[in-house]
C-alpha positions as CSV (number, residue, x, y, z in Angstrom):
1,X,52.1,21.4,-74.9
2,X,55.1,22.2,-72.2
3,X,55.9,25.2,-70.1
4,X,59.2,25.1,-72.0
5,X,57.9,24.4,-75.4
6,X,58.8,27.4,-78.2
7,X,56.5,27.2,-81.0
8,X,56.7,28.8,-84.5
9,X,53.5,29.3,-85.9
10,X,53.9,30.2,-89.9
11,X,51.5,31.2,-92.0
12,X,53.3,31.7,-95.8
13,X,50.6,34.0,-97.4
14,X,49.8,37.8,-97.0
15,X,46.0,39.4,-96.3
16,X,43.4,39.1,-93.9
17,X,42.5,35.9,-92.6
18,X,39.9,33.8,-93.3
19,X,36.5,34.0,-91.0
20,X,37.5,30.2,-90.0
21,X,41.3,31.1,-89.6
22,X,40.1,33.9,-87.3
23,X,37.8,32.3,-85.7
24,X,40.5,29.4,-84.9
25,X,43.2,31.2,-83.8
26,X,40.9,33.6,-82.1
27,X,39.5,30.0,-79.9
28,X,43.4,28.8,-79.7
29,X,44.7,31.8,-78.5
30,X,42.0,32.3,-75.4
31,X,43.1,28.4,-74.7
32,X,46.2,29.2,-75.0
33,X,46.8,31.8,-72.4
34,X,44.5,30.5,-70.6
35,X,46.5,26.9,-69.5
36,X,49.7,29.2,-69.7
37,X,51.0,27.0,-72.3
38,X,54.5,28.1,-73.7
39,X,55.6,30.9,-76.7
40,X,54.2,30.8,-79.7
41,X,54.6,33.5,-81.7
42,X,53.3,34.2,-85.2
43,X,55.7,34.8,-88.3
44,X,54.6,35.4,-91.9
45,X,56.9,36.8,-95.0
46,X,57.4,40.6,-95.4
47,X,55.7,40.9,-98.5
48,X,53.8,38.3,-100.9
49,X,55.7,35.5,-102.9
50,X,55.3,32.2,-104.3
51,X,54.4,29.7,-101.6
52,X,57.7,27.4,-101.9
53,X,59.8,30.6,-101.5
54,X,57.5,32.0,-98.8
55,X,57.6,28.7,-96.6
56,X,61.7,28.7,-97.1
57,X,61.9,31.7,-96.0
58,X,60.1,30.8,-92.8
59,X,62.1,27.8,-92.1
60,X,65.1,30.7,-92.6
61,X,63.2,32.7,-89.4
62,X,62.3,29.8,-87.6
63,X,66.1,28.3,-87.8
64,X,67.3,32.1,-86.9
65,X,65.1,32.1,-84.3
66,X,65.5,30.0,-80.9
67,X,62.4,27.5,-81.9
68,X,61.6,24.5,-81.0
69,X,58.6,23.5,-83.5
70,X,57.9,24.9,-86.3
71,X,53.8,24.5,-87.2
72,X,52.8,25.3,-90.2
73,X,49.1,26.6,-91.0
74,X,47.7,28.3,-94.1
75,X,45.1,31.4,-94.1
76,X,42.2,28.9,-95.4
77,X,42.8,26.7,-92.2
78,X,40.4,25.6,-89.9
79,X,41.1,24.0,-86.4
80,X,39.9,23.3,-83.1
81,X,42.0,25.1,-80.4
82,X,43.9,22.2,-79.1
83,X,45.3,20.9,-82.6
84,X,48.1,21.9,-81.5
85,X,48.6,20.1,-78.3
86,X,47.5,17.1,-79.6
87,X,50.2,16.9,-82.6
88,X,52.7,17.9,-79.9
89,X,51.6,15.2,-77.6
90,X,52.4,12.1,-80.2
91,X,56.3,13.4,-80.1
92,X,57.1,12.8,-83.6
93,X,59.6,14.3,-86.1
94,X,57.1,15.7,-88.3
95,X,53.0,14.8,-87.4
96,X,50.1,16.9,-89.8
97,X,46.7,17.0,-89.1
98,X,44.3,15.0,-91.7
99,X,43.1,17.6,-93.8
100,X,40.9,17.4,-97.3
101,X,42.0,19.2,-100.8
102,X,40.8,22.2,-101.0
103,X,39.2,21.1,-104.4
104,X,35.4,20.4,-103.3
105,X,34.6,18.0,-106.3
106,X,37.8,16.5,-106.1
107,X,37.7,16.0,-101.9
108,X,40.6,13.9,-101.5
109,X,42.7,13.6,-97.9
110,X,45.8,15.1,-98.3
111,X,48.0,11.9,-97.5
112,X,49.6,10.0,-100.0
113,X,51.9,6.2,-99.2
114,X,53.4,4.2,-101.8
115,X,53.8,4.4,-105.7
116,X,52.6,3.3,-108.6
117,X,55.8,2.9,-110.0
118,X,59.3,4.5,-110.1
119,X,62.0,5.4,-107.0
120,X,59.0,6.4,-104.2
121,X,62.2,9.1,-103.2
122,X,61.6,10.7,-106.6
123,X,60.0,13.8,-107.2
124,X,58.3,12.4,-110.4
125,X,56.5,9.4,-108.8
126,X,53.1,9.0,-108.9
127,X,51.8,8.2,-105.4
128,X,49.2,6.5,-103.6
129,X,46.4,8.1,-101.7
130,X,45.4,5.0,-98.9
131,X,41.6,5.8,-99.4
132,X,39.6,2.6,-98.0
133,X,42.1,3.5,-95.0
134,X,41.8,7.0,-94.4
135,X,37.3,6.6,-95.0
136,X,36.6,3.2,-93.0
137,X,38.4,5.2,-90.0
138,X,36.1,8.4,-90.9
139,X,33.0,6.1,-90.6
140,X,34.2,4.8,-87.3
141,X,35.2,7.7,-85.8
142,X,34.6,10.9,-87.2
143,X,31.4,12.9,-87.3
144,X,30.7,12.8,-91.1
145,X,27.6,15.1,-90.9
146,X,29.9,17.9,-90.5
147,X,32.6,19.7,-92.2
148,X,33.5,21.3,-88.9
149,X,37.0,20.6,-87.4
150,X,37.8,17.8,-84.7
151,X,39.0,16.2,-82.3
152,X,38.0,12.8,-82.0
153,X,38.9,11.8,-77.8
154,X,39.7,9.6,-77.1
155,X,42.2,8.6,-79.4
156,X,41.3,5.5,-81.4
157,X,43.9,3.2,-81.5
158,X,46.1,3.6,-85.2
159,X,45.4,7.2,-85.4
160,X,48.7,7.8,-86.2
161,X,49.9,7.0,-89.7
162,X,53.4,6.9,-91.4
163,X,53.0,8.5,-94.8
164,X,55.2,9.6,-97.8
165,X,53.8,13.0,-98.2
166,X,51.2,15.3,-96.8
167,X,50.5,18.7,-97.0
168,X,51.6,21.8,-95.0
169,X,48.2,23.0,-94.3
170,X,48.5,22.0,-90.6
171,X,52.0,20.4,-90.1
172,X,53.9,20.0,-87.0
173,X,57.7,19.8,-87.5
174,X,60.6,19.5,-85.0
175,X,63.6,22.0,-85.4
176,X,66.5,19.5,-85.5
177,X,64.7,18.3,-88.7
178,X,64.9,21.7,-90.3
179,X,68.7,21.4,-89.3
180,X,69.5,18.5,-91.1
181,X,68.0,19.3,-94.4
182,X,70.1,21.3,-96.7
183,X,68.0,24.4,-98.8
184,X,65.8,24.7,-100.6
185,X,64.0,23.0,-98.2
186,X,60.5,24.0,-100.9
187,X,61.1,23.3,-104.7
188,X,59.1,22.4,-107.6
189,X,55.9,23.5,-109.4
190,X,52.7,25.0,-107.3
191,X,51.1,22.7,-105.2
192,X,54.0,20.3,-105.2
193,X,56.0,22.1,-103.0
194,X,55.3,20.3,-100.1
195,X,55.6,16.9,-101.6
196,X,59.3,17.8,-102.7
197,X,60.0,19.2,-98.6
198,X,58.5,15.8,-97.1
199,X,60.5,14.0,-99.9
200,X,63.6,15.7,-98.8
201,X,62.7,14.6,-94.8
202,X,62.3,11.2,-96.0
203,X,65.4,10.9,-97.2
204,X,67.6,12.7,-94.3
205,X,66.0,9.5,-92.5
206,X,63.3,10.9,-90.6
207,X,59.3,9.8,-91.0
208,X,56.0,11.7,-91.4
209,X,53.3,11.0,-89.7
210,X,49.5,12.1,-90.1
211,X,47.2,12.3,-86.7
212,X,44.0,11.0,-88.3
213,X,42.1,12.4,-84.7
214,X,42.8,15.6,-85.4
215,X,40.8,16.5,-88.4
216,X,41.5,20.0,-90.0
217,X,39.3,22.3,-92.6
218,X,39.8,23.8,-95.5
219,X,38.0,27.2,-96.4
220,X,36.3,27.4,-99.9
221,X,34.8,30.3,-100.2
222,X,31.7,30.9,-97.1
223,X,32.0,27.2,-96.7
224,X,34.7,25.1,-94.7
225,X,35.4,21.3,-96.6
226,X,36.0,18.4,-94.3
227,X,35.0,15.3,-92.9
228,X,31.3,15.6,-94.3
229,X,32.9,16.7,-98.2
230,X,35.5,13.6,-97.6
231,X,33.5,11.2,-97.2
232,X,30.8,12.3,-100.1
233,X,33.1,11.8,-102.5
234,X,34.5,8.9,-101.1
235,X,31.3,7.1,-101.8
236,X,30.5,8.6,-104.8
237,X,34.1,7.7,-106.8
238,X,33.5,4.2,-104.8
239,X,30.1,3.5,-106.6
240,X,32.3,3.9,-109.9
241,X,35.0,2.5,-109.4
242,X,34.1,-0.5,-107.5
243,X,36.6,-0.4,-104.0
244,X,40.4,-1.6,-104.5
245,X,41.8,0.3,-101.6
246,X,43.7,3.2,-103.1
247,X,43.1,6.2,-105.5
248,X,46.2,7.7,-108.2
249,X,47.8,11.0,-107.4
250,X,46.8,13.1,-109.8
């Protein structure tokens, strides 16, 4: 991250935070002054709301603010403390962290690329998660013992992965992308929200990108899902579906 850098850092829901949200800022934050790294300050909505209309009303502060990234985290995040220097450092338009569903039995990565039929631009498509892709680099990689967050160093070659959609659970985006979207820049039902904003990127010509070295957790109750919960499910949908490379959005 640069001296000069002005960071953003939204979180769209009200509370306390999680133990692992806490304990990750907490880790960034020491880091963080520590290397003198530039501003980032912390914005979250004045009172609770649907996620969509919380995270566009953060893009509203961030764009009313003089930002240069805005990274978007949510309270259930788990991270190590330089996630953010390393989605910085591929220089990108918009770059997330790989990150599982929150759903434990269900402990897909939250990337999808390609269709199964239908305009890939449309809301209604049903997309693609690249599973063989996103697991044989897990099993190369990654520490799949753990559910822990990481940082894989160094960076593998084809970390970096052009996608349709990911989540906003820990997404790095560049202000003059924010710019040239018109609002809403989040529509749609609840927990498609963030399909319908990289949708709209897509089509003001920019891509998305997902770091597969920087691997981020998702708190479920005591419990943080992750590389360990990924890849368990991974080979248990594989022994019943035989392998054929990709898995249906639901």
């Amino acid at each position: 991250m640069t001296e000069q850098a002005s960071v953003a850092l939204c979180i769209p829901t009200l509370g306390p935070p999680t133990w692992t949200l806490f304990d990750s800022f907490g880790q960034w934050q020491s880091r963080h002054y520590a290397l003198k790294l530039g501003q980032v300050d912390v914005i979250r909505p004045p009172s609770p709301a649907p996620v969509g209309m919380a995270r566009t009303y953060l893009v509203r502060q961030v764009l009313a603010g003089d930002y240069d990234y805005l990274w978007f985290t949510d309270q259930d995040a788990a991270y190590t403390p330089d996630t953010l220097d390393r989605l910085m450092a591929w220089d990108v338009d918009v770059v997330g962290a790989l990150c599982p569903m929150r759903e434990r039995e269900a402990c897909r990565p939250m990337l999808f690329r390609g269709v199964v039929e239908g305009d890939p631009f449309d809301e209604a498509a049903r997309h693609l998660i690249p599973v063989d892709e996103v697991y044989n680099y897990l099993r190369e990689y990654a520490d799949v013992t753990v559910n822990a967050p990481q940082a894989i160093d160094p960076i593998p070659e084809g970390s970096l992965l052009e996608v349709d959609f990911t989540g906003c659970h820990c997404l790095l985006i560049k202000r003059h992308v924010l710019e040239a979207i018109e609002p809403p820049w989040f529509h749609g039902m609840p927990g498609r929200e963030d399909r319908y904003f990289c949708l709209k990127i897509r089509k003001a010509g920019f891509k998305v990108h997902v770091d597969f070295s920087t691997i981020v957790g998702h708190t479920m109750g005591d419990r943080v899902i992750g590389a360990y919960d990924m890849m368990a499910h991974y080979l248990y949908e594989s022994a019943l579906r035989g392998i054929d490379g990709t898995e249906t959005e639901d």
